[in-house]
Each structure stands twice: as structure tokens, then as C-alpha cells.
C-alpha positions as CSV (number, residue, x, y, z in Angstrom):
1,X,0.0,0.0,0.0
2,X,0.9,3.4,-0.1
3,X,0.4,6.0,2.1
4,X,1.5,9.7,2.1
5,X,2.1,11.4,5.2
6,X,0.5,15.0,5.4
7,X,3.6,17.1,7.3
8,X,6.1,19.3,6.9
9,X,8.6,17.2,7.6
10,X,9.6,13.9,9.6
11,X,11.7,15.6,11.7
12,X,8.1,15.7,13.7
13,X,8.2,13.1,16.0
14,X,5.0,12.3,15.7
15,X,5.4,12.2,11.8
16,X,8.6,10.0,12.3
17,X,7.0,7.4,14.3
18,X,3.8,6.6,11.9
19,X,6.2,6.3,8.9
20,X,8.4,4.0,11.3
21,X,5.5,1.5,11.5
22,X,3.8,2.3,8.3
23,X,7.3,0.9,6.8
24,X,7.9,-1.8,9.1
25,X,4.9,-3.0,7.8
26,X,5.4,-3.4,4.6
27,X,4.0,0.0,3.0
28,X,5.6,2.8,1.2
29,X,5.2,5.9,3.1
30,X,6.5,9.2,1.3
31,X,6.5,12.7,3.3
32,X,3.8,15.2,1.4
33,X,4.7,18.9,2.5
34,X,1.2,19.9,2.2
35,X,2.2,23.4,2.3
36,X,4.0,22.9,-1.0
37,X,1.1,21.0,-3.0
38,X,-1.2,22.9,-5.0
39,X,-4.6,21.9,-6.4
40,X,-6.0,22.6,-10.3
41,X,-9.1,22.7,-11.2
42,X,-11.5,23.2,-14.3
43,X,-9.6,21.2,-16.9
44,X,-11.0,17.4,-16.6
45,X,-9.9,15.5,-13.4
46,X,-8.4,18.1,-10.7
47,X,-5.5,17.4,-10.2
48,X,-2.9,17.8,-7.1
49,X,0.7,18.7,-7.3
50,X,3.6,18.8,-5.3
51,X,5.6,21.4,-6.7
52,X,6.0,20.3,-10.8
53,X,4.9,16.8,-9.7
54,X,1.6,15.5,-10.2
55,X,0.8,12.9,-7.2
56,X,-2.8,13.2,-8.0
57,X,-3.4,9.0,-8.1
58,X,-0.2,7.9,-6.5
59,X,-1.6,6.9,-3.4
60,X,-4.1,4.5,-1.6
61,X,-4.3,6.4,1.6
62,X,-3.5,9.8,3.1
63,X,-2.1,10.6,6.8
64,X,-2.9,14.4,7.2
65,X,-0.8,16.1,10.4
66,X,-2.1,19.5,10.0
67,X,-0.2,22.7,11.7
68,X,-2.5,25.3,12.5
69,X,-1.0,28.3,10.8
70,X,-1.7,26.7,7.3
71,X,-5.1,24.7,8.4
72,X,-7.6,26.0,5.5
73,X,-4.8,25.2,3.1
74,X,-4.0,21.9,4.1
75,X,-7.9,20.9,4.9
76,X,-8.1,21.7,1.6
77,X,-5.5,19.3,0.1
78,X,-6.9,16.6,2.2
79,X,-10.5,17.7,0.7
80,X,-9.2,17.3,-2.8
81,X,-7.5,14.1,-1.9
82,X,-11.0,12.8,-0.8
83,X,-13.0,13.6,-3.8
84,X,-10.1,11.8,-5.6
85,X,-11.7,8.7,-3.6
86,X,-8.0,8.7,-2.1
87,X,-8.8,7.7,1.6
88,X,-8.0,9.9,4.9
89,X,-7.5,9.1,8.5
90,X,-9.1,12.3,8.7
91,X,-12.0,14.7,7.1
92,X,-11.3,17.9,6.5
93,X,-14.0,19.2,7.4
94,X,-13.6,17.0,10.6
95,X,-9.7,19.0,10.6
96,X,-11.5,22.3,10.2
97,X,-14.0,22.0,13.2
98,X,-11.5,20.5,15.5
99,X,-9.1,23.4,15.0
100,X,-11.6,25.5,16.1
101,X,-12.6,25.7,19.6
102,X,-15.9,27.2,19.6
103,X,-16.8,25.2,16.3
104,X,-16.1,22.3,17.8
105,X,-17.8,23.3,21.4
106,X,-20.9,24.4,19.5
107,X,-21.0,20.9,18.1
108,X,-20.5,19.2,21.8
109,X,-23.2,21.0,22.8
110,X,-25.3,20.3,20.4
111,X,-24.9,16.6,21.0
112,X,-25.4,16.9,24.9
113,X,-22.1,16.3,25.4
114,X,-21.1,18.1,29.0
115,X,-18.5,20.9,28.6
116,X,-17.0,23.9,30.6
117,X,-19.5,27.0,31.3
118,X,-18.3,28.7,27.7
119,X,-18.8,32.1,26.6
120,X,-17.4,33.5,23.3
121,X,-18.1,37.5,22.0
122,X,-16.3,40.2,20.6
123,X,-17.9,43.3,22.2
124,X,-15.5,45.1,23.9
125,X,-18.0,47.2,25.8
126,X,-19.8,44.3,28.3
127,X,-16.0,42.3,29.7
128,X,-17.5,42.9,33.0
129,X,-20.7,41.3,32.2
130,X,-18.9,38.5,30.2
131,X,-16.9,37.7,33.2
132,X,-20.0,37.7,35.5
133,X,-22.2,35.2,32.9
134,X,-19.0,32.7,34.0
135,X,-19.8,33.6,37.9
136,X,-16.5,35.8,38.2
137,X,-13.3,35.1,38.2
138,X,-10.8,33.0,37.8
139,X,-11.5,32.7,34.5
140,X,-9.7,30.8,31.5
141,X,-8.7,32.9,28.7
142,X,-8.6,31.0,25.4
143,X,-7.1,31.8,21.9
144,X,-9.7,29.9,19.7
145,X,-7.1,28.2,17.9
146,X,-4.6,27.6,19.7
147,X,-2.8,24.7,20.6
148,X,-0.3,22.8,23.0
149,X,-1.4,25.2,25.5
150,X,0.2,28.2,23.6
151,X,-2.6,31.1,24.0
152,X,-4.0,29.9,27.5
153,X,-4.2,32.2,30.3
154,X,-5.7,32.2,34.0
155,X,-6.3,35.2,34.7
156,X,-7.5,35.5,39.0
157,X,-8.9,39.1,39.4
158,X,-11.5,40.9,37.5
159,X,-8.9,43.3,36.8
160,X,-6.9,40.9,35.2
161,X,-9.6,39.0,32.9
162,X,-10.6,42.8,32.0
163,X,-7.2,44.0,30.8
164,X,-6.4,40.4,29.0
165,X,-9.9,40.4,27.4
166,X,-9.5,43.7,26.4
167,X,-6.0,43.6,24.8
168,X,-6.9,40.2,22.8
169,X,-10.6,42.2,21.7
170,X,-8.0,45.4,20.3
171,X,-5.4,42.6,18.9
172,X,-8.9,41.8,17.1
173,X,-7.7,38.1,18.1
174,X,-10.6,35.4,18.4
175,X,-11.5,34.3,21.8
176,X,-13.2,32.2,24.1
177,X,-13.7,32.6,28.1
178,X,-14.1,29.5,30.4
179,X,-14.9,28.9,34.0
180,X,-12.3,27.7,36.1
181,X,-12.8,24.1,37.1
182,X,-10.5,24.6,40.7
183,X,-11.2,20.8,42.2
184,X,-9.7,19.3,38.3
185,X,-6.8,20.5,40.2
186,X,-4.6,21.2,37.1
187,X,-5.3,17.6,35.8
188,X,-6.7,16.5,32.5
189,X,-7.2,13.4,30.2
190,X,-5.7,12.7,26.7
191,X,-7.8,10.0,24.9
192,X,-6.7,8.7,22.0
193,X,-9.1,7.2,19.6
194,X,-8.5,5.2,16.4
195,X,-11.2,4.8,14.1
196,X,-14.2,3.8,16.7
197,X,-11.8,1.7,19.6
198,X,-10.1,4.0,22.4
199,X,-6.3,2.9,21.3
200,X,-4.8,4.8,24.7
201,X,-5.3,7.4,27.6
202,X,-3.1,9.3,29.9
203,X,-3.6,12.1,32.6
204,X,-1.5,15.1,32.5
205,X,-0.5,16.6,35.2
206,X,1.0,20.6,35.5
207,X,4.2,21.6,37.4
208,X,3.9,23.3,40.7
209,X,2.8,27.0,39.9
210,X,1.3,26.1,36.0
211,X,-2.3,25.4,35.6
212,X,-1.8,24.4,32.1
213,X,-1.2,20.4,31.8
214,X,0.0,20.3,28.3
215,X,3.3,17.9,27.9
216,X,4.6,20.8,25.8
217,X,4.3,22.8,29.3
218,X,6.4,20.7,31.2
219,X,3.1,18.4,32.7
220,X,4.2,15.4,33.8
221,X,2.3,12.5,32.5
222,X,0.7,8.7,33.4
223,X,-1.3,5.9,31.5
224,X,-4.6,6.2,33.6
225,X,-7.9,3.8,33.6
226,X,-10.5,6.2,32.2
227,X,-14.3,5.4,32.8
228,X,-17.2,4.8,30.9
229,X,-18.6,7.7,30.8
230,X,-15.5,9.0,29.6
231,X,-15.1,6.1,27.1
232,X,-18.5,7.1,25.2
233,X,-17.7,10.9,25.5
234,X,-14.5,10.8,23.5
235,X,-16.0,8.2,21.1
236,X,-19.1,10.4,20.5
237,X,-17.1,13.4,19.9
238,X,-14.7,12.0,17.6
239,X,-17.5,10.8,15.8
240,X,-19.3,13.9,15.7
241,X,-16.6,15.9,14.3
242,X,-15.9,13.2,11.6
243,X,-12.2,12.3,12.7
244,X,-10.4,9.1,12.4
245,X,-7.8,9.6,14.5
246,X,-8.2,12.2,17.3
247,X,-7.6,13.6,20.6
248,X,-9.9,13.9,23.1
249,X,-9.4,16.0,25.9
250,X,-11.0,15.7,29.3
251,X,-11.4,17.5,32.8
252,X,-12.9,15.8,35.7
253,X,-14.8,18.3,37.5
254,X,-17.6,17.6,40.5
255,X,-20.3,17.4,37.7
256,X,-18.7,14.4,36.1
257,X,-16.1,14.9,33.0
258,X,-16.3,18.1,30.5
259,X,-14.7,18.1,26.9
260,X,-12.1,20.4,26.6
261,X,-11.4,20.4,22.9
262,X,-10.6,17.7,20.0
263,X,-7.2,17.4,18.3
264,X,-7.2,16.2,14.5
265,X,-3.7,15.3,14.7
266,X,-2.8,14.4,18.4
267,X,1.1,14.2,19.8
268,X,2.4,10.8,19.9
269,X,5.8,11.3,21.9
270,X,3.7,12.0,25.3
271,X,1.3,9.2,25.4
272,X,3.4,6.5,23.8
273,X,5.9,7.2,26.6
274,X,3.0,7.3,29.2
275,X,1.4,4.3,28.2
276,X,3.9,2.1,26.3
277,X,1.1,1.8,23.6
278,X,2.2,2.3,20.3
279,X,-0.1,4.7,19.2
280,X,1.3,4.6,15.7
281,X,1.0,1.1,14.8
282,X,-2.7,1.6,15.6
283,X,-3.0,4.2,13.1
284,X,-1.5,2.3,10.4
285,X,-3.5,-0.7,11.2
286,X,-6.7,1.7,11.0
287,X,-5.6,2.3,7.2
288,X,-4.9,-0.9,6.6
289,X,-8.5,-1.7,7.2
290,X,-10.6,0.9,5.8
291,X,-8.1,0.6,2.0
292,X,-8.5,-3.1,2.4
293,X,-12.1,-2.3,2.9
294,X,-12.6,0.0,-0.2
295,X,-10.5,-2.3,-2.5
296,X,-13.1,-5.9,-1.8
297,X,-15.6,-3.5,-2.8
């Protein structure tokens, strides 16, 4: 079979590791710099290029790893890879929604899936208000798209959320505010699921004086024995946001456990390590299926 990997390079570790055990078993995995491919339309088949080279019907399978400064372009590589009948771990419309918070809250919501007390705006005129609709502070401060905890903030005082709110609002930088869960005590869960089977899960834990549990923040990690409830949460939401690979995360707060966000192209390093699962092996399995699938048909 072969598969092309969706990055910008396999000096990603988590891009590294797939082509490792897409290799090992048997495949031949090439590196697509999605950032480099362009698309043609309007004369007969569109067709995709990579640079000069046209890799329009090369492959059986795609493996998009999305960064989230080029998003709409690579969602729409993956998009025109799909309509090729070229299959995807990943929609990209199911990319698209995860990369956006509120999209993707709206969504939970939706589907009575428990989340965080969320408010999003952009008036600049109401911050107090806004803070109060959360029951005051602490509040979380959210860039709507970002990720490994870069664009995050606590802020404690009124004073604090009003300056931060405000300064993001003039920045004219998308935001979202969230209560402060206090007894998740700086602890969340990173599922990972692979098509509709939960492959691996881990809690992340911050360092003394960080509320932010991100591995890429210095949280300190452990496999953990997630529950039920939890198992059908993170299945239902990958499912609802059309994902074949994702990760779901998790806070455990005195209500039971709220979805934080969904991650089209989850970190490998963090939970392999926790868990000793190999995450990747999964994923190629999961393509194994679904070509071997399309090709008896």
C-alpha cells in the first residue's frame, strides 16, 4: 500500500513514528509537504501537485498532520484528496472543526455532550458582564485556535480578565472565556481514539505554579484507567466531528467529566511514553482496514 504522510517534515516526532511502523509493515510511506502542494481545477480530473509533480493517483491512503497556521490550506489538500476517492484518517472538514474551539464546542453542545461553562463575543464594551455570565473570576482565557497550550491564560482578578480580554478584543484576536474548574486540580485526560476503539489514555498533570497540563508545558504524565462515561464521551465526539484519529481532551470536575477540545492530529511522543502503547502502529493498522475495505468492494 501506499500512504503519504501529510507534514512538513519527519523531523516531527509524531510524523517519524507513523512512517516507522507504516514501513515496518510493509508500505511505502512518502512525506507530502502539504504546504508545497497545490490543487488545479476546471480542466477534466483536478489534479494535485507537489511542486511540478503531479501525485494526484499515487496513493491509496493519506495521513494528514495538520499545523495550525496553514489549516484552511492543508484541509483543503486533504479535501481534494478525498474527492479523488483517495482515503484519509481524517476529514477535512472533521480537521477544520477540530481546529476551532468554539466550532467544535458548539458541536459538543449540540450533542449533549457536558462541557466547561463557555462564553465567546467580541464586544468590547460588556468584559464585566462577560466575566459575571462565567460567575467571576478566575476565569480561562482562550485563543480559539490555539494549541499545546500556547494562547491559554488564568487570569484570578476581575482586573486581570478585563485587561487580557481587552487587549486580545483590540489585537482583534478570536477568543473564548471559560470557568475555572478549581477541584480538576490542574489535571486533564488525553484520549486517544483510532477509528471507533479508544487505542490509549493518559492524565496530565501541571508543574507546581502552571495550571496548564499540556506535555509541551512541562506536565508530567501517566497511562490512567479512564471510565465509561468518559469512554463514550471521547468516542461520540470524535464521531461527531468526523475524525479518524483524534484527541480527546477531558477535565474531571464535580459534575462528572467536560470536553475540553478535539485534536485532529494528536502528539504521539507524550502518550506512547506514558502508556507504552504504540499509538502509531494503531494508526496504520486503521488504514490498513478501511483501503482493504474500499478495495473488496
Amino acid at each position: 500500500m501506499d500512504i503519504a504522510l501529510l507534514s512538513v517534515s519527519l523531523n516531527v516526532h509524531s510524523t517519524r513514528r507513523i512512517a516507522e511502523e507504516a514501513e515496518k509493515a510493509g508500505h511505502y510511506v512518502e512525506l507530502i509537504d502539504h504546504t508545497k502542494c497545490s490543487v488545479k481545477l476546471g480542466d477534466g480530473t483536478p489534479k494535485i501537485f507537489l511542486g511540478e509533480e503531479d501525485v494526484t493517483n499515487e496513493f491509496d491512503a493519506i495521513i494528514p498532520r495538520i499545523g495550525t497556521k496553514v489549516t484552511r490550506h492543508g484541509a483543503a489538500i486533504v479535501k481534494q484528496f478525498e474527492m479523488n476517492g483517495v482515503f484519509s484518517t481524517a476529514r477535512s472538514l472533521g480537521i477544520t472543526r477540530a481546529r476551532n474551539k468554539v466550532r467544535t464546542l458548539q458541536i459538543m453542545a449540540r450533542k449533549g455532550i457536558a462541557i466547561p461553562q463557555t462564553l465567546f463575543s467580541i464586544n468590547p464594551d460588556n468584559i464585566g458582564e462577560q466575566i459575571r455570565l462565567l460567575g467571576g473570576p478566575p476565569v480561562i482565557i482562550k485563543i480559539q485556535e490555539g494549541t499545546q497550550g500556547i494562547g491559554v491564560i488564568l487570569a484570578e482578578s476581575k482586573q486581570s480578565a478585563k485587561s487580557i480580554i481587552d487587549t486580545f478584543y483590540k489585537m482583534d484576536t478570536s477568543i473564548l472565556l471559560q470557568e475555572y474548574v478549581k477541584e480538576a486540580n490542574g489535571e486533564d485526560i488525553r484520549i486517544i481514539v483510532v477509528g471507533n476503539k479508544i487505542v490509549a489514555s493518559m492524565k496530565r498533570s501541571s508543574e507546581l505554579g502552571e495550571f496548564r497540563s499540556n506535555v509541551h508545558r512541562g506536565g508530567r504524565t501517566s497511562a490512567i484507567e479512564i471510565t465509561a462515561n468518559e469512554r463514550k464521551m471521547a468516542l461520540h465526539a470524535t464521531k461527531y466531528l468526523g475524525l479518524g484519529v483524534a484527541g480527546v481532551d477531558l477535565m474531571r470536575s464535580k459534575k462528572g467529566p467536560v470536553l475540553l477540545e478535539v485534536n485532529a492530529s494528536p502528539g504521539l511522543k507524550g502518550i506512547e511514553g506514558a502508556t507504552g502503547v504504540n499509538v502509531a502502529k494503531h494508526i496504520v493498522a486503521y488504514v490498513e482496514k478501511n483501503v482493504g475495505k474500499k478495495r473488496r468492494k
